[in-house]
Structures are given as structure tokens and as C-alpha cells.
C-alpha positions in Angstrom: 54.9 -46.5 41.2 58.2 -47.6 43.1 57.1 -46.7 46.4 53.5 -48.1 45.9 55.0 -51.5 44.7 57.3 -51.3 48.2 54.2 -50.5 50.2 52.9 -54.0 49.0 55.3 -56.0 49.1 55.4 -54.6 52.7 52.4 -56.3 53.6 53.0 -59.2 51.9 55.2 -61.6 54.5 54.0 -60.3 57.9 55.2 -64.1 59.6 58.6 -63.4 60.7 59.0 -66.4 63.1 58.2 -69.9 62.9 56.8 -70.4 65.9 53.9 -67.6 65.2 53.4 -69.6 61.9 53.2 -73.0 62.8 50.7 -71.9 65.3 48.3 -69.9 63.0 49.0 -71.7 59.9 50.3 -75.5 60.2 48.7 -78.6 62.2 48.0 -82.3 62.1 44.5 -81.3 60.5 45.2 -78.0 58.2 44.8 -78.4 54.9 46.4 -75.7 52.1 45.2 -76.2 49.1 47.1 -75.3 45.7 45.4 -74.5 42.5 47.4 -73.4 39.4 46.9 -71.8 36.3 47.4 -70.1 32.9 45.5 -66.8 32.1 42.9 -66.4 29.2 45.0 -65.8 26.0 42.9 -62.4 25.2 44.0 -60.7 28.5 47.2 -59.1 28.8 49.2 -60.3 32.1 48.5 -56.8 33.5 44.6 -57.5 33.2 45.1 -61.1 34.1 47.1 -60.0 37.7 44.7 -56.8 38.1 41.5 -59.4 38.0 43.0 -61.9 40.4 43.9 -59.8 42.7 41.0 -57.2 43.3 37.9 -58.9 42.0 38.5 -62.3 42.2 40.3 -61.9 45.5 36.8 -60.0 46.8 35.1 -63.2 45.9 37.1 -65.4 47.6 37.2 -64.3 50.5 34.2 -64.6 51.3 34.6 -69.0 51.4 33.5 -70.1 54.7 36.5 -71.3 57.1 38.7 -70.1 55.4 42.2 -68.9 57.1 45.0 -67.8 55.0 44.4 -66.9 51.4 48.0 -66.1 49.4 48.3 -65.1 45.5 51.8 -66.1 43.2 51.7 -64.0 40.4 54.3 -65.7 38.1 57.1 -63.0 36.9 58.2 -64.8 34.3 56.3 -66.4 31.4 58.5 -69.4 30.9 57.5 -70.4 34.3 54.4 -72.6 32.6 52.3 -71.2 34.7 50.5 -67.3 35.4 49.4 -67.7 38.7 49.2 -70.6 41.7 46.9 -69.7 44.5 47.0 -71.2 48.2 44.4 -71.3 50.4 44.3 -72.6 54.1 41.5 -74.1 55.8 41.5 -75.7 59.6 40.5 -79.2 58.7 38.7 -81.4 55.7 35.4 -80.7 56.8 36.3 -76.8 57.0 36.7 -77.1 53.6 33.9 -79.1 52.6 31.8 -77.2 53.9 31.9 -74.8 51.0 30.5 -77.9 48.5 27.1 -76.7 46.8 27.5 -73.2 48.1 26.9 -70.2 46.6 30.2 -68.9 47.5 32.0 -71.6 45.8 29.8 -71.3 42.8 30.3 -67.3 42.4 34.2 -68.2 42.5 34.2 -70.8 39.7 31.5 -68.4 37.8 34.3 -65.6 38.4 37.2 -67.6 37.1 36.0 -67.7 33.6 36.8 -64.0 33.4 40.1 -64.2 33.6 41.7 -68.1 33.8 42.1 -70.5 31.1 40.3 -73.0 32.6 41.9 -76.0 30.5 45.4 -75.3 32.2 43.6 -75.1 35.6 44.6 -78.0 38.4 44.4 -78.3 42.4 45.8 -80.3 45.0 45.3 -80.6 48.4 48.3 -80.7 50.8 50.1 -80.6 54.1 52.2 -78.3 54.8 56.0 -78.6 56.1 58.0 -75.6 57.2 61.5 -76.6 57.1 63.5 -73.7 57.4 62.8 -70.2 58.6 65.0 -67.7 59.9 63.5 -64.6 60.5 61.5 -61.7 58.4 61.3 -61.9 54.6 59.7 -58.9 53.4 62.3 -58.2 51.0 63.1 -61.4 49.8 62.3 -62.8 46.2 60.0 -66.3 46.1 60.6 -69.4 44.1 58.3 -71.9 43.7 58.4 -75.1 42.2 55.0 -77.8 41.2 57.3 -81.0 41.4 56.5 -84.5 40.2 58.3 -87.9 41.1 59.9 -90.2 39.1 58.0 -92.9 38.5 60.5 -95.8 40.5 59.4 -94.0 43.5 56.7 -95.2 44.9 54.3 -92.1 46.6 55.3 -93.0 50.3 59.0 -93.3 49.7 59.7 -90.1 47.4 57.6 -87.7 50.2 59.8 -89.1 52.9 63.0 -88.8 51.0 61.5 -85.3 50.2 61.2 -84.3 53.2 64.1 -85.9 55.6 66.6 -86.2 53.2 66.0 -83.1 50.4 64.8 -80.7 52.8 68.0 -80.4 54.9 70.2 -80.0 52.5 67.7 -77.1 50.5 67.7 -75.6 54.3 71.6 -75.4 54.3 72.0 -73.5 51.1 73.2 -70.2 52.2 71.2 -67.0 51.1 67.7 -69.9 51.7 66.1 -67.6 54.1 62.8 -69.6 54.7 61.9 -72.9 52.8 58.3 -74.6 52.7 57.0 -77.7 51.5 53.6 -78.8 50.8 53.0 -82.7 50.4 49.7 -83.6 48.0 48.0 -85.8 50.5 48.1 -89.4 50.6 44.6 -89.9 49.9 44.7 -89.0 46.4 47.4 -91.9 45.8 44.3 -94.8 47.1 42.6 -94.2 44.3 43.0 -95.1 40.3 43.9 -91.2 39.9 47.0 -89.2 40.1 47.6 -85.8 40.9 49.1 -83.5 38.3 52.2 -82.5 41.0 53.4 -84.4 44.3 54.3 -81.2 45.8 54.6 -77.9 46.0 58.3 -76.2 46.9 58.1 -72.5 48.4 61.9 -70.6 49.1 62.7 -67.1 49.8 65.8 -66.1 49.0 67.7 -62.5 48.7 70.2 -63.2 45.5 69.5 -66.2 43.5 73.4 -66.6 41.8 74.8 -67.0 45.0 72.3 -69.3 45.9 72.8 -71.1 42.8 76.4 -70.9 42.4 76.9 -72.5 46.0 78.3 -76.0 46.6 75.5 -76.8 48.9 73.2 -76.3 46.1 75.6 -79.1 44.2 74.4 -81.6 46.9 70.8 -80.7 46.7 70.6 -81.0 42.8 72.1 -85.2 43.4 69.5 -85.7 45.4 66.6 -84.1 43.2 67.8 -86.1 40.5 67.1 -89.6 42.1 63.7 -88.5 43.2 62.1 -85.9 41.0 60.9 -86.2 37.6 62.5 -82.6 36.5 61.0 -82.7 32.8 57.8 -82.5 34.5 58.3 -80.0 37.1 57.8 -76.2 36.8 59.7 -73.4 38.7 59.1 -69.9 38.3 60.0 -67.0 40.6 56.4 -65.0 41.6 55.1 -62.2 43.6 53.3 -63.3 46.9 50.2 -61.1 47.5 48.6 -61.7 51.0 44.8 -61.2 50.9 43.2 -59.4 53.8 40.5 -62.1 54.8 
């Protein structure tokens, strides 16, 4: 079991430099888009992960344009959430393309076998990777759905985010690569609002150290003027990278 769990999680990070992934993964036009999710309350988690990851998997794949297609299994249940699933497309109308089709329909058909569809929500998102320093096969994942405070308006909290939050995360020693992914600005035009503002992604080796560090000090004054942390959810998960 040890050495078959190893063997996966060998084949889970292949990206070990930023240049290879900003080429093959982020652009002025990629889109990754982030859905997350509870599992059906009659399925074990070891049904729940086993479906998602060999059947449902099978059925995704087969979207059209599609680039990158990654799995978070959550490993802890106070997380609020069992899974979050990204998926990578070359532009909008890569994506779109998949409206209507059978494909798409066989995947939403599918999810009823194993997702509790009333915890179920997607956003769309750019992609920023602010800090990455090599191979992380080994490392653990932590990823955050985070929400702004209200007093910041959409524009001002993403930019603070990103300039001001994301350099200090990427100084935190033991912070081995650090992603984040924007909801797009499109959303915020319209009389809705998404369910999360962004999506955090670090990979770390040993999270008290990381914890217990005075950069991480500075980070958490700045998260506390800008995100609304009753209303965002961390969780540490397993990365599975689908063969497309």
C-alpha cells in the first residue's frame, strides 16, 4: 500500500520549474476553472475518492479543449469541503465549446453518483503563479476558497491580493511553490456574486515551521484587512493529476 501510494504521488507534480509551467499552463487567455464539493452522505470517503478518481475522471477527460485536469481530495473532514477539482482550458471559447454537448451532459449525469450536488459551486479564474522554486513531489498541498471582506471592493482586494499578500506568503520559509487563482472580473458586472474570490494553492514540506515563522505573522495582518476569514475554507488535500 505504502509504496503504491508513493508511486502516485510520484506522478502527481511533474512541473518542477516555472518557466515550463507558465508556458504549458498560464496565459493572458487561459482559463482554470474551480468547482468544489461535498460527497453524497451514503458513500463512505473511500467510495467517494475511488469514484472521482477512476470513473468520473474517465468521463472527464474526454471534454473538448481541455488541457490540464487536477483532483484535491480533501484529507481532512473539517476542511468543509471533500473534493475541489481544477480544470484548464486555452481560452473562453475553448471552454464553451463543451455547452450542449454530450460530453458535458454524461459528466453532470455522472456527478449524481457520487457528489452532493447542493454543496456543489464553480468559478472561473486566472491563474497567478507567485512563487515556485523547484520540484514538489513530496510536498503536502494546502488550499484555501477565500472570500473578501465586504469594504473591499472586487478590484481593490484582487490587487492587494496579489501585490501586496502574495509576497509576503512567498517569503515564508518552508513555502515551496504558491499559486493563486483570481475569479474573473466578469462575474462582479453582474447582480451575482461568486461563492469565493479566489482560490489559494501552497506546497509546503512541514506545516509548524511554516506556521510558527514570523514571516507568517506578517502575512496573517494582511489577511486580516482583506479577507473575510469566517467565510473562507482551508483544508490540506491530495493532488491527483489526470492523464488527459
Amino acid at each position: 500500500m505504502e509504496r503504491r501510494k508513493t508511486e502516485q504521488r510520484q506522478k502527481v507534480k511533474p512541473y518542477g520549474n516555472i518557466a515550463y509551467a507558465q508556458k504549458k499552463f498560464v496565459g493572458p487567455t487561459m482559463i482554470k476553472q474551480v468547482s468544489f464539493f461535498q460527497r453524497r452522505k451514503d458513500l463512505s470517503p473511500e467510495d467517494f475518492r475511488k469514484h472521482w478518481r477512476t470513473k468520473h475522471a474517465d468521463v472527464v477527460r474526454r471534454l473538448n479543449g481541455l488541457v490540464r485536469y487536477v483532483q484535491n481530495h480533501a484529507l481532512d473532514s473539517s476542511s468543509g469541503f471533500d473534493g475541489i477539482a481544477e480544470v484548464w482550458f486555452e481560452d473562453m471559447e475553448s471552454m464553451r465549446a463543451n455547452v450542449d454537448t454530450p460530453e458535458l451532459e454524461s459528466i453532470r449525469k455522472d456527478e449524481e453518483n457520487f457528489i452532493d450536488s447542493s454543496t456543489m459551486g464553480t468559478i472561473l479564474t486566472n491563474e497567478y503563479i507567485i512563487k515556485e522554486t523547484g520540484p514538489v513531489i513530496l510536498d503536502q498541498k494546502l488550499m484555501a476558497l477565500v472570500n473578501r471582506l465586504d469594504r473591499n471592493d472586487p478590484a481593490t482586494f484582487h490587487s492587494i491580493y496579489r501585490d501586496q499578500l502574495g509576497p509576503l506568503v512567498a517569503a515564508v520559509p518552508g513555502i515551496n511553490r504558491y499559486v493563486q487563482a483570481h475569479t474573473r472580473p466578469g462575474i462582479y458586472k453582474t447582480d451575482r456574486l461568486p461563492p469565493y474570490d479566489a482560490v489559494a494553492s501552497l506546497w509546503f514540506a512541514e506545516i509548524d515551521a511554516l506556521v510558527a515563522s514570523p514571516e507568517m505573522q506578517a502575512v496573517r495582518e494582511v489577511e486580516h484587512t482583506i479577507l473575510d476569514l469566517d467565510r473562507t475554507r482551508i483544508g490540506v488535500v491530495e493532488e491527483i493529476e489526470i492523464t488527459l
